[in-house]
mmCIF file of the N, C-alpha and C atoms, coordinates in Angstrom:
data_MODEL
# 
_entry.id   MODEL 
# 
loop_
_atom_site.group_PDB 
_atom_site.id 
_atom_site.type_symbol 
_atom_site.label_atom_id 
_atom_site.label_alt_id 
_atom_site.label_comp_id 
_atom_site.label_asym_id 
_atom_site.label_entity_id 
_atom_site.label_seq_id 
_atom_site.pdbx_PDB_ins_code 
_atom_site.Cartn_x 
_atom_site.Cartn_y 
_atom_site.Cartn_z 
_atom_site.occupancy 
_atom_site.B_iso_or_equiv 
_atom_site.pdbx_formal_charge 
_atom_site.auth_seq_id 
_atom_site.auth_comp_id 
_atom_site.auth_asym_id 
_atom_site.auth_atom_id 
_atom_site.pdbx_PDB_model_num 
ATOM 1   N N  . UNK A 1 1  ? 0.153   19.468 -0.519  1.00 0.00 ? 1  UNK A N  1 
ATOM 2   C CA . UNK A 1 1  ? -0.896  19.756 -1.463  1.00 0.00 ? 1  UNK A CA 1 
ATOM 3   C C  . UNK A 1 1  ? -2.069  18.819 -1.172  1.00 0.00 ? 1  UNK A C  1 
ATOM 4   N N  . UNK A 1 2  ? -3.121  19.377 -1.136  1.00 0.00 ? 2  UNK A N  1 
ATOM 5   C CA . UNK A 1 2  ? -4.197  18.327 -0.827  1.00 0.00 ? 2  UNK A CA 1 
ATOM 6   C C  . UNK A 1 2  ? -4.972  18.314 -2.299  1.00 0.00 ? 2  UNK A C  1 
ATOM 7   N N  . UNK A 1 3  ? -5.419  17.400 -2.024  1.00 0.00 ? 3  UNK A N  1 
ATOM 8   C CA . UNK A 1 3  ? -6.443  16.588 -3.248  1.00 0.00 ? 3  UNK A CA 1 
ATOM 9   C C  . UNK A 1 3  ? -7.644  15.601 -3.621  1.00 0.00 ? 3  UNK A C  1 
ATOM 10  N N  . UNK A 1 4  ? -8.986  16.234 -3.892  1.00 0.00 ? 4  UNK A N  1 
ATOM 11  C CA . UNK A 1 4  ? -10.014 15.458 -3.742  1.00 0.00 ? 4  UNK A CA 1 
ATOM 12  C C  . UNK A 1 4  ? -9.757  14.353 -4.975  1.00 0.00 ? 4  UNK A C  1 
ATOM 13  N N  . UNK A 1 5  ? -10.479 13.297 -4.071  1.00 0.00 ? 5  UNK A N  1 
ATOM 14  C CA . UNK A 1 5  ? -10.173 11.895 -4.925  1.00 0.00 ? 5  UNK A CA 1 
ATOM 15  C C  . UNK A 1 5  ? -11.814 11.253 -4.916  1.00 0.00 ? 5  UNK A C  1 
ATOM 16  N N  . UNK A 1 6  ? -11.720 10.588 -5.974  1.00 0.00 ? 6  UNK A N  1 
ATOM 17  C CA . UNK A 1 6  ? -13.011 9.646  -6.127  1.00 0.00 ? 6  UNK A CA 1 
ATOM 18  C C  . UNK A 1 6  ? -12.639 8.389  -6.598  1.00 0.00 ? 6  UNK A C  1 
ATOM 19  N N  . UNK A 1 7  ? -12.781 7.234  -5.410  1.00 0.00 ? 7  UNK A N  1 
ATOM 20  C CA . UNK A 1 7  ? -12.230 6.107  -5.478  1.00 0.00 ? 7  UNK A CA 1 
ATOM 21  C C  . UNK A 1 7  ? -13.361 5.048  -6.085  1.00 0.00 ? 7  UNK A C  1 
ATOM 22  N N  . UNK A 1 8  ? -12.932 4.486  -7.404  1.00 0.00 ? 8  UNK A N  1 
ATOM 23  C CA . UNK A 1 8  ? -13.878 2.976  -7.436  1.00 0.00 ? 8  UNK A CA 1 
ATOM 24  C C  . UNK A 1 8  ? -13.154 1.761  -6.574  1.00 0.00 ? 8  UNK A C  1 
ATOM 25  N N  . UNK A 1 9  ? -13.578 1.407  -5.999  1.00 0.00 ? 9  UNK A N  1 
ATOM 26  C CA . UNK A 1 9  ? -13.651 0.095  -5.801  1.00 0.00 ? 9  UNK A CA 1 
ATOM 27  C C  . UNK A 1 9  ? -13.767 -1.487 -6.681  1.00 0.00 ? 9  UNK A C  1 
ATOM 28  N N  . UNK A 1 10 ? -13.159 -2.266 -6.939  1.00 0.00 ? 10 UNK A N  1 
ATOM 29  C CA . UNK A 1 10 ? -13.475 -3.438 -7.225  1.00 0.00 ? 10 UNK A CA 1 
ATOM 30  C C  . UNK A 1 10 ? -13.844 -3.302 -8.837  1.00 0.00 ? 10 UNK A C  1 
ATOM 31  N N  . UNK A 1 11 ? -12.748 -2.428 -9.110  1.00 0.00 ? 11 UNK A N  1 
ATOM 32  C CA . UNK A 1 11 ? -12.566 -1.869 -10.732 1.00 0.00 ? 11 UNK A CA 1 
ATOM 33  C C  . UNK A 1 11 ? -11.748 -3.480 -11.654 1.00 0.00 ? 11 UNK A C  1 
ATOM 34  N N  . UNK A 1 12 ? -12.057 -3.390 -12.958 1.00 0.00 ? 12 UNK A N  1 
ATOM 35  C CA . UNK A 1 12 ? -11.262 -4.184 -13.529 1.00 0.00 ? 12 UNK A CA 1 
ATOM 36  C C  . UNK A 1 12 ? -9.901  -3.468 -13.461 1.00 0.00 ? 12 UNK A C  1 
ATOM 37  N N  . UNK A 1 13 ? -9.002  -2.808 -13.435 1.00 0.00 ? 13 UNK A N  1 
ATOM 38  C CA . UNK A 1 13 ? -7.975  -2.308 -13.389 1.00 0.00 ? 13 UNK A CA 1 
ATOM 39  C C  . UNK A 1 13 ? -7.523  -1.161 -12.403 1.00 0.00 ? 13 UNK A C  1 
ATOM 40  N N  . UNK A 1 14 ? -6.478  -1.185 -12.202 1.00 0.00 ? 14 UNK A N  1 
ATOM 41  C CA . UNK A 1 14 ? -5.998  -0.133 -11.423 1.00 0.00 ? 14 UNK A CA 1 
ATOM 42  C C  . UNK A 1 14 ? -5.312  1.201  -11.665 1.00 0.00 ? 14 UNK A C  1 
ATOM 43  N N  . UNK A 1 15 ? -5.634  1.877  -12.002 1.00 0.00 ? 15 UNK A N  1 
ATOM 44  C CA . UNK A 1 15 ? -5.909  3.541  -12.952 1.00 0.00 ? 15 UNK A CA 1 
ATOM 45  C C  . UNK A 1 15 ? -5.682  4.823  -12.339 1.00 0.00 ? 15 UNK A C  1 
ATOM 46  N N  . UNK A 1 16 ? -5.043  5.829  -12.129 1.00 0.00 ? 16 UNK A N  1 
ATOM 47  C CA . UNK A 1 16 ? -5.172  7.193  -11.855 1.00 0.00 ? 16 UNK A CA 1 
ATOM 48  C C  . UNK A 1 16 ? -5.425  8.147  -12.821 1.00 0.00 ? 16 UNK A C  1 
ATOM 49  N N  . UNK A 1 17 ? -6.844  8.766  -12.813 1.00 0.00 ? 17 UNK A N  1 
ATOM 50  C CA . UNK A 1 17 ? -7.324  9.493  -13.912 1.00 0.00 ? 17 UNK A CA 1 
ATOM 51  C C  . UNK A 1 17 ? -7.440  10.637 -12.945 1.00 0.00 ? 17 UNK A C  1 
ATOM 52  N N  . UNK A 1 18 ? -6.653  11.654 -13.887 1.00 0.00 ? 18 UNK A N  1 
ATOM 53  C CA . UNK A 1 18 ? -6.839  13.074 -13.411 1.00 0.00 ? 18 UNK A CA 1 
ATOM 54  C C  . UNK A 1 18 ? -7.816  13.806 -14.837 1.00 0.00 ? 18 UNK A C  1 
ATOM 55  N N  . UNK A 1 19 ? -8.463  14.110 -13.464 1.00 0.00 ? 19 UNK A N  1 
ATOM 56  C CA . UNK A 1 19 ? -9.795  15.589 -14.188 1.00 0.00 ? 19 UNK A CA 1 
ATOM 57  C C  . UNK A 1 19 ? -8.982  16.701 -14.125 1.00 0.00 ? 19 UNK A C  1 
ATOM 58  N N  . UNK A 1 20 ? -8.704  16.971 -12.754 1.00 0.00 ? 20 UNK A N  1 
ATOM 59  C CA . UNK A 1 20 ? -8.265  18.956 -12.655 1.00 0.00 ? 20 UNK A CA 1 
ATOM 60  C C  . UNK A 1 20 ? -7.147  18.514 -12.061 1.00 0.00 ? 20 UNK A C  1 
ATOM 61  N N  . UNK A 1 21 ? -6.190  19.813 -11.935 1.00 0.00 ? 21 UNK A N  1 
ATOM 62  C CA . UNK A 1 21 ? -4.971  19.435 -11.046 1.00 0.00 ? 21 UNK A CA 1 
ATOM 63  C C  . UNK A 1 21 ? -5.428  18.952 -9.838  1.00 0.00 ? 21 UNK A C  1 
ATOM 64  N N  . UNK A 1 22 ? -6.364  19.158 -9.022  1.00 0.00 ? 22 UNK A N  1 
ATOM 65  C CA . UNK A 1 22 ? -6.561  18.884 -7.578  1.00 0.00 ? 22 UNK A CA 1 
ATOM 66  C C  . UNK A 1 22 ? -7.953  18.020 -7.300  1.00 0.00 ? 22 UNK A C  1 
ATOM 67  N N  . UNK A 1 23 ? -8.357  17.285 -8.367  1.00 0.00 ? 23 UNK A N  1 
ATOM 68  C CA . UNK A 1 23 ? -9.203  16.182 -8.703  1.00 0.00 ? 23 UNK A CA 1 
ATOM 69  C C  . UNK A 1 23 ? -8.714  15.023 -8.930  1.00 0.00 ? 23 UNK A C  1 
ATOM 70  N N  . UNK A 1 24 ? -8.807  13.907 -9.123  1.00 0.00 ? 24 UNK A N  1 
ATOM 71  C CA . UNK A 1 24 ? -8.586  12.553 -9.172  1.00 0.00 ? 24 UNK A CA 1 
ATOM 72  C C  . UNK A 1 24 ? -9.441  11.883 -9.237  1.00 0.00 ? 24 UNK A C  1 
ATOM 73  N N  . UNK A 1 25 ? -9.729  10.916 -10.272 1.00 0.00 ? 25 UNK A N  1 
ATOM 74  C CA . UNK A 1 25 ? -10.650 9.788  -10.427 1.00 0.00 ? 25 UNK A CA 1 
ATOM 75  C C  . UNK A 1 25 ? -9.584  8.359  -9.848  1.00 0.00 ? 25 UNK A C  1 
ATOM 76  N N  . UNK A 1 26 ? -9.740  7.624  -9.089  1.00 0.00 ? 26 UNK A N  1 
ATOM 77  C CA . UNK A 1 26 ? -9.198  6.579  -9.023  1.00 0.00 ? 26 UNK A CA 1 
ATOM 78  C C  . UNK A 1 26 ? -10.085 4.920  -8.601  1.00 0.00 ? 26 UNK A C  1 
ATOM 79  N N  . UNK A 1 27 ? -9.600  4.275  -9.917  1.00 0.00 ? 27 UNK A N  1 
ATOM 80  C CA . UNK A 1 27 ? -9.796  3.127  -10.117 1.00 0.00 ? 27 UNK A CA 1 
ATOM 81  C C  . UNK A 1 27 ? -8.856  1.923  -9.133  1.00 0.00 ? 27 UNK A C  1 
ATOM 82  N N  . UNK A 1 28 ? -9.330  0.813  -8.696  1.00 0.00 ? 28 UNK A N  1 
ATOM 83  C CA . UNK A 1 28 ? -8.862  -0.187 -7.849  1.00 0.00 ? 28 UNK A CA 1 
ATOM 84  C C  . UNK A 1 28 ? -9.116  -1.626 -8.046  1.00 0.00 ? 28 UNK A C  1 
ATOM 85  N N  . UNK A 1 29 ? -8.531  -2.401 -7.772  1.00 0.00 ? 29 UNK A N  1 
ATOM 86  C CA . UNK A 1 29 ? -9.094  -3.529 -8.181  1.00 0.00 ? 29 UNK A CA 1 
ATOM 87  C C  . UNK A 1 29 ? -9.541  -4.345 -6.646  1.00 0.00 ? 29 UNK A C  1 
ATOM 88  N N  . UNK A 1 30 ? -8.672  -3.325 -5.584  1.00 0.00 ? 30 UNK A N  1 
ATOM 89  C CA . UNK A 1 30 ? -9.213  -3.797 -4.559  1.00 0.00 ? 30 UNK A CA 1 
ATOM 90  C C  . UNK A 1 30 ? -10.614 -3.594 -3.772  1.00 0.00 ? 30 UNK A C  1 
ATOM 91  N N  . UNK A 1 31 ? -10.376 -4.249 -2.952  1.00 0.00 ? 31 UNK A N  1 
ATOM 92  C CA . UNK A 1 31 ? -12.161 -4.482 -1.759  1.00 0.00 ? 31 UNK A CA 1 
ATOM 93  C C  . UNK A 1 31 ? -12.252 -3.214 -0.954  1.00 0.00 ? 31 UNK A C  1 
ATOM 94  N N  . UNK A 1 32 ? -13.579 -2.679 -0.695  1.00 0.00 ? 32 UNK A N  1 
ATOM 95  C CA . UNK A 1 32 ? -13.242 -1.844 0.477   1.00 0.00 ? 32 UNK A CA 1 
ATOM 96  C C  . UNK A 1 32 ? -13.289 -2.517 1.863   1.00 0.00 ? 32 UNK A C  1 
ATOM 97  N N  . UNK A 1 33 ? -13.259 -3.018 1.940   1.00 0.00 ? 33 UNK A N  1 
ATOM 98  C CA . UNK A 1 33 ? -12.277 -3.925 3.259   1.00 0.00 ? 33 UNK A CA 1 
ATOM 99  C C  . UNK A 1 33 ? -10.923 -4.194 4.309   1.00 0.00 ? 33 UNK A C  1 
ATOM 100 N N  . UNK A 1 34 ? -11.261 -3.525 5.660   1.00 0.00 ? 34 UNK A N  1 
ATOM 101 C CA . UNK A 1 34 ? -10.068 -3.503 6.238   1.00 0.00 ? 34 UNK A CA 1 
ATOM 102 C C  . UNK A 1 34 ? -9.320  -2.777 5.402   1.00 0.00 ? 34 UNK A C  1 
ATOM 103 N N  . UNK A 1 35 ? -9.638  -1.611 5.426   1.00 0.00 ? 35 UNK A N  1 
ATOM 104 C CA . UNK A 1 35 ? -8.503  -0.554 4.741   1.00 0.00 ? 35 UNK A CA 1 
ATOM 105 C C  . UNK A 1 35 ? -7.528  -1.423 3.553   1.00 0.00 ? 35 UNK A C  1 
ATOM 106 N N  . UNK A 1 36 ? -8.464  -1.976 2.740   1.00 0.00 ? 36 UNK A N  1 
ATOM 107 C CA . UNK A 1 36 ? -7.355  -2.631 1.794   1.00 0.00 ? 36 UNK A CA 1 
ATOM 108 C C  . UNK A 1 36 ? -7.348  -1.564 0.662   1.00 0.00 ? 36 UNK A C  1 
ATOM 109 N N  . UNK A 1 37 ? -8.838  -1.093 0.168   1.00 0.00 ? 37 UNK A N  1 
ATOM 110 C CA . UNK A 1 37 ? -8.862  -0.270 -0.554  1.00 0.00 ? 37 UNK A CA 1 
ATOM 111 C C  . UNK A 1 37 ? -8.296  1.192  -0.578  1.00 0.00 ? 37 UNK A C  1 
ATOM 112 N N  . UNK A 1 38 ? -8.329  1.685  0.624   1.00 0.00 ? 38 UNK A N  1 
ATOM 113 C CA . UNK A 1 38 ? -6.963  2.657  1.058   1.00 0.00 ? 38 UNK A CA 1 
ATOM 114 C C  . UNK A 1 38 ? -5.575  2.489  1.038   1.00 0.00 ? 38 UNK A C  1 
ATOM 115 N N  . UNK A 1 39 ? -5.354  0.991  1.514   1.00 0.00 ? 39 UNK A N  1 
ATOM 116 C CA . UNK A 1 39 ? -4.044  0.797  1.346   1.00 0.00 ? 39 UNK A CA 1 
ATOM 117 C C  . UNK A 1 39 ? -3.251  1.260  -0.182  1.00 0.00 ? 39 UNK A C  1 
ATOM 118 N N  . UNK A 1 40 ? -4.081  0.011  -1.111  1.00 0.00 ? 40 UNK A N  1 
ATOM 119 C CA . UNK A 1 40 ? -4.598  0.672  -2.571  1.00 0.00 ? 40 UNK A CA 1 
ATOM 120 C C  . UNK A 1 40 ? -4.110  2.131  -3.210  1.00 0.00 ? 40 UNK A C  1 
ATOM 121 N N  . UNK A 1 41 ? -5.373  2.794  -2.473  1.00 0.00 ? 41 UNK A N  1 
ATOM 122 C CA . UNK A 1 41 ? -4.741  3.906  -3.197  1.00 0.00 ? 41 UNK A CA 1 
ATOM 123 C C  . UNK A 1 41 ? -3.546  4.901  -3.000  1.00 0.00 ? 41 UNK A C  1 
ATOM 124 N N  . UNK A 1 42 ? -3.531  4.120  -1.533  1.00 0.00 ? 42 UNK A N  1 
ATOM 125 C CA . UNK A 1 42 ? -1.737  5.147  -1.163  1.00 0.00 ? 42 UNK A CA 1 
ATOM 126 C C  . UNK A 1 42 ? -0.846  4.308  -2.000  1.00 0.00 ? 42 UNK A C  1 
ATOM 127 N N  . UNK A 1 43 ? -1.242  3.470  -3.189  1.00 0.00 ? 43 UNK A N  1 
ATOM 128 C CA . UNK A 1 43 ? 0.092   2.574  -3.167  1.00 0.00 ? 43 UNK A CA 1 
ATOM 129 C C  . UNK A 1 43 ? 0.584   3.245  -4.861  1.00 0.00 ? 43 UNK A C  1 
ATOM 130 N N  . UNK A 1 44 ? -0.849  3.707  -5.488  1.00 0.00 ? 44 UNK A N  1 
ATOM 131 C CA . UNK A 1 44 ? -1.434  4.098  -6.596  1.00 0.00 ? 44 UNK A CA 1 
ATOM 132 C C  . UNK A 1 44 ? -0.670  5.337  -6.387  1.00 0.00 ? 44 UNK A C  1 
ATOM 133 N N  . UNK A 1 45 ? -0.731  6.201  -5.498  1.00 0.00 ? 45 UNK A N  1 
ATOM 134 C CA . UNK A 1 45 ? -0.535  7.694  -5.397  1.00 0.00 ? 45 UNK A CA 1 
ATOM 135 C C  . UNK A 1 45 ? 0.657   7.717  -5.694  1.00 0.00 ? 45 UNK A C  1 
ATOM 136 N N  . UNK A 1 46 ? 1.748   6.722  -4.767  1.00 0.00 ? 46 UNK A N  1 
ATOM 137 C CA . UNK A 1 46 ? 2.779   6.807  -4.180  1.00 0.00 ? 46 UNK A CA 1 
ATOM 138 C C  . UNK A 1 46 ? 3.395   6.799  -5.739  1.00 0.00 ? 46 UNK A C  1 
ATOM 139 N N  . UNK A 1 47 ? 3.051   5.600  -6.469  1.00 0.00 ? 47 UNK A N  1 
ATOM 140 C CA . UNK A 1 47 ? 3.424   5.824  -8.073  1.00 0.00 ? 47 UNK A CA 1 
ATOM 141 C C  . UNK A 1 47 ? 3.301   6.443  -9.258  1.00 0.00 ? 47 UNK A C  1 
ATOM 142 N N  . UNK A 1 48 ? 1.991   7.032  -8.687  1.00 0.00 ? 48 UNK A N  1 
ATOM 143 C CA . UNK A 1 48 ? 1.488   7.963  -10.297 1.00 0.00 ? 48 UNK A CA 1 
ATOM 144 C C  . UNK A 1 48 ? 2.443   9.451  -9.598  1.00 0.00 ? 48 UNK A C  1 
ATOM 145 N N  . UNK A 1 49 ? 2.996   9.893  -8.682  1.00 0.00 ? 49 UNK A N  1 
ATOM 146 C CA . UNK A 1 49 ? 3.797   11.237 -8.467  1.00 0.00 ? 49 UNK A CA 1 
ATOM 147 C C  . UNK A 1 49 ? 4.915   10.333 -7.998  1.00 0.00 ? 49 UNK A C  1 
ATOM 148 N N  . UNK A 1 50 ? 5.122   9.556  -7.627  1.00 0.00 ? 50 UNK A N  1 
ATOM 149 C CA . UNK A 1 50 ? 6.936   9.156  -7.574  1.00 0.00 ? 50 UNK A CA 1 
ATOM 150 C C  . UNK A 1 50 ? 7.157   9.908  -6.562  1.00 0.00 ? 50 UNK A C  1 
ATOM 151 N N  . UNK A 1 51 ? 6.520   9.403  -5.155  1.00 0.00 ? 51 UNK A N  1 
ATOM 152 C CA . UNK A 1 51 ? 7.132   9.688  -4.005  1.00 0.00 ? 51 UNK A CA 1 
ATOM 153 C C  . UNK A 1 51 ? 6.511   8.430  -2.783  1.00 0.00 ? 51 UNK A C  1 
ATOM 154 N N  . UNK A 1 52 ? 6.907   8.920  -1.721  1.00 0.00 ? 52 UNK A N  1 
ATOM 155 C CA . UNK A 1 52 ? 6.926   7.755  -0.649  1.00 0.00 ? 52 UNK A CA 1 
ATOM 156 C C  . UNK A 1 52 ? 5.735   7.607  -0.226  1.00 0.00 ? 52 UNK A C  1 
ATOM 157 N N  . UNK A 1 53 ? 5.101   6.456  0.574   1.00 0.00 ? 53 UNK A N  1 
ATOM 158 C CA . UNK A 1 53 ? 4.101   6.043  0.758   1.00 0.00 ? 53 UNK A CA 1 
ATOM 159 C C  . UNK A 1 53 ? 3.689   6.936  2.113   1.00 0.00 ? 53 UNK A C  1 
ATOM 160 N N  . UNK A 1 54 ? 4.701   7.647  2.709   1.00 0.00 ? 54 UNK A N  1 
ATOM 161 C CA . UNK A 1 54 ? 4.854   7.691  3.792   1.00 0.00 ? 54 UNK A CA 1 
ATOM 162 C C  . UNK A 1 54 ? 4.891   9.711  3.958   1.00 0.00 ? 54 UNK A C  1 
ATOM 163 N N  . UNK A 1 55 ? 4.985   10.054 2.727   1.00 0.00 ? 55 UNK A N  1 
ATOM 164 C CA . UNK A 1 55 ? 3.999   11.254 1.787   1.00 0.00 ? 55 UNK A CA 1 
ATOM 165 C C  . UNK A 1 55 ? 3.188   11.631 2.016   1.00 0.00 ? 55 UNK A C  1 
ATOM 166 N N  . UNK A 1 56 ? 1.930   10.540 2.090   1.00 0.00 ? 56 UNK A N  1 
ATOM 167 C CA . UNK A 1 56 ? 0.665   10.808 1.699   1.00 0.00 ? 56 UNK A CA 1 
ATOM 168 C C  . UNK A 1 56 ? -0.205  10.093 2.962   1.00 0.00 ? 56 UNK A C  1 
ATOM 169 N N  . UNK A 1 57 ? -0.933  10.680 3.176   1.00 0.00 ? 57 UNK A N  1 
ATOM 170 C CA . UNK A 1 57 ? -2.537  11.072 4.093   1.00 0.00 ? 57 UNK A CA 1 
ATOM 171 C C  . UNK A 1 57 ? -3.761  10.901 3.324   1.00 0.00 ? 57 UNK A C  1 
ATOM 172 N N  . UNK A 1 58 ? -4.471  10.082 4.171   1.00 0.00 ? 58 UNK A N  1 
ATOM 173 C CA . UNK A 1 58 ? -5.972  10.433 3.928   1.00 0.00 ? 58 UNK A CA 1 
ATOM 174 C C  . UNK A 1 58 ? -6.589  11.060 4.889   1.00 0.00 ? 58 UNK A C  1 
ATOM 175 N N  . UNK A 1 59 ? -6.959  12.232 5.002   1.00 0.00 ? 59 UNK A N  1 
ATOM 176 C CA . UNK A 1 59 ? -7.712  13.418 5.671   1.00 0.00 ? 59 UNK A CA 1 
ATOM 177 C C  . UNK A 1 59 ? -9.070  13.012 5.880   1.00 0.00 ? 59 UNK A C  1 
ATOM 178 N N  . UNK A 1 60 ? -9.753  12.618 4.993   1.00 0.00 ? 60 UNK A N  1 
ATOM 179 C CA . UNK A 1 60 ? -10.968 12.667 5.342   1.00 0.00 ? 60 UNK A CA 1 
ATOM 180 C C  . UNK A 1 60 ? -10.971 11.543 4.051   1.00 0.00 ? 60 UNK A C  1 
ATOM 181 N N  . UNK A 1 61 ? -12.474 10.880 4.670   1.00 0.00 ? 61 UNK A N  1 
ATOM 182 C CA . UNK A 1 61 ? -13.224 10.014 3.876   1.00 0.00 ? 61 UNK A CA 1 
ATOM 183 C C  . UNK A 1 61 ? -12.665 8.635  4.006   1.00 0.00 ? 61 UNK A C  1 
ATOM 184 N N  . UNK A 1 62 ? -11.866 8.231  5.042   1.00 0.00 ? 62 UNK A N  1 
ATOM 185 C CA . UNK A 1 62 ? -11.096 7.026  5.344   1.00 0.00 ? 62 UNK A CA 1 
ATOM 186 C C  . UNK A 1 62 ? -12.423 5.908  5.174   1.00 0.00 ? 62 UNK A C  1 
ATOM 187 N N  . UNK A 1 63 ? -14.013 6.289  5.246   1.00 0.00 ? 63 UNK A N  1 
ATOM 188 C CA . UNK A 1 63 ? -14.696 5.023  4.960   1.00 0.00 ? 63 UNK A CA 1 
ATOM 189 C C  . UNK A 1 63 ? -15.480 5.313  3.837   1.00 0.00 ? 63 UNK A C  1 
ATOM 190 N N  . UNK A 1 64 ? -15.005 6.262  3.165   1.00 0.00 ? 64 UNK A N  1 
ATOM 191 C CA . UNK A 1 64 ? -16.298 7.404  1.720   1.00 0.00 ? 64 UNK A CA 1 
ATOM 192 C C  . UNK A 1 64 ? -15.227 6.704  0.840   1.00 0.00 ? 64 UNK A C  1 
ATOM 193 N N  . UNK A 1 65 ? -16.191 6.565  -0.245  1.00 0.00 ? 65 UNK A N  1 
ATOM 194 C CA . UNK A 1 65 ? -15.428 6.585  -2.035  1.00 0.00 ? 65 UNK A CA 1 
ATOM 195 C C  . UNK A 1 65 ? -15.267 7.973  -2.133  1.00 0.00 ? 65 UNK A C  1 
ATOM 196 N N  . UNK A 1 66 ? -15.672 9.081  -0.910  1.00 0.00 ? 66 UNK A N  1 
ATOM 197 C CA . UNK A 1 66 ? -14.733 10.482 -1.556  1.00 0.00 ? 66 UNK A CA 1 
ATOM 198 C C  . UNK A 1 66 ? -14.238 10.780 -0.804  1.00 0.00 ? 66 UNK A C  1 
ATOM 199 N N  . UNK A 1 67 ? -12.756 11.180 -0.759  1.00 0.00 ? 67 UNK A N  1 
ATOM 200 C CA . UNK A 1 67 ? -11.561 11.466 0.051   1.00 0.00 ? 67 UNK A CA 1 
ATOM 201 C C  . UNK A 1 67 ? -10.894 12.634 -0.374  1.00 0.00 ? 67 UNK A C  1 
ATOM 202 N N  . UNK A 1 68 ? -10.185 13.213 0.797   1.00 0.00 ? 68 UNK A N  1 
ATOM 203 C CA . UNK A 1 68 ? -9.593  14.445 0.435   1.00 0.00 ? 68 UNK A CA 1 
ATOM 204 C C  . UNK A 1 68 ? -7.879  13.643 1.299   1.00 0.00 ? 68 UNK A C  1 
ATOM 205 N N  . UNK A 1 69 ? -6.926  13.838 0.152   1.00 0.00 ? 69 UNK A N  1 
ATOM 206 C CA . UNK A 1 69 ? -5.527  13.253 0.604   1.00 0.00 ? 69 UNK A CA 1 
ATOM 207 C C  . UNK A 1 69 ? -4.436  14.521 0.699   1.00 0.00 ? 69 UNK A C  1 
ATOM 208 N N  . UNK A 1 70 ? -3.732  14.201 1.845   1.00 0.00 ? 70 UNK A N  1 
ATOM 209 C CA . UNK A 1 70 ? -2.471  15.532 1.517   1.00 0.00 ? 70 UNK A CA 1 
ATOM 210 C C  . UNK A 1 70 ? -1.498  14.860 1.355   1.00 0.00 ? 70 UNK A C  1 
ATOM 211 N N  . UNK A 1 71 ? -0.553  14.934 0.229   1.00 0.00 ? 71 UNK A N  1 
ATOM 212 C CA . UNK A 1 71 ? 0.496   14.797 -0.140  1.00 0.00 ? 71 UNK A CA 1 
ATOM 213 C C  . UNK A 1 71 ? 1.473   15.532 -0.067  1.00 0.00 ? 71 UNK A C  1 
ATOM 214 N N  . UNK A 1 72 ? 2.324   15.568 0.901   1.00 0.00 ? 72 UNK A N  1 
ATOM 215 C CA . UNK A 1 72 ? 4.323   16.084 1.091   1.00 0.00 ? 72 UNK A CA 1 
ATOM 216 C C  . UNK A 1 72 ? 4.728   16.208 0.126   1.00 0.00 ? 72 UNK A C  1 
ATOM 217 N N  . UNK A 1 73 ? 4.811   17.031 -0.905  1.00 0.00 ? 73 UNK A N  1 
ATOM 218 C CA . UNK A 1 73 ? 5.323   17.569 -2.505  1.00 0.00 ? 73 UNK A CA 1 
ATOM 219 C C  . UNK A 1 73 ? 6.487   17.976 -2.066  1.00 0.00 ? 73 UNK A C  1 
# 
């Protein structure tokens, strides 16, 4: 299943807010730096659906605050 995401960066908290089923707002507390902030949100994903880190893809937007992720459902 793929899924557009809109990542903050350098958020006070770390948050998965869903708009639509295939939307995502996501909050971070991390940097966008050296893929930390990606790391981040695969770590976010991996917990808000309760599956493996190893699941989930970032397709596009690996350097955008907007990303499209596919997740192994």
């Amino acid at each position: 299943m793929q899924i557009n995401i809109k990542i903050t960066t350098k958020a006070s908290r770390n948050e998965v807010i869903e708009i639509k089923r295939k939307f995502l707002h996501v909050l971070t507390t991390a940097v966008p730096e050296k893929g930390k902030a990606n790391k981040a949100l695969v770590d976010l994903l991996s917990n808000h659906y309760k599956i493996p880190k190893s699941s989930i893809k970032i397709i596009k937007g690996l350097s955008n605050k907007n990303k499209v992720v596919d997740l192994d459902i």
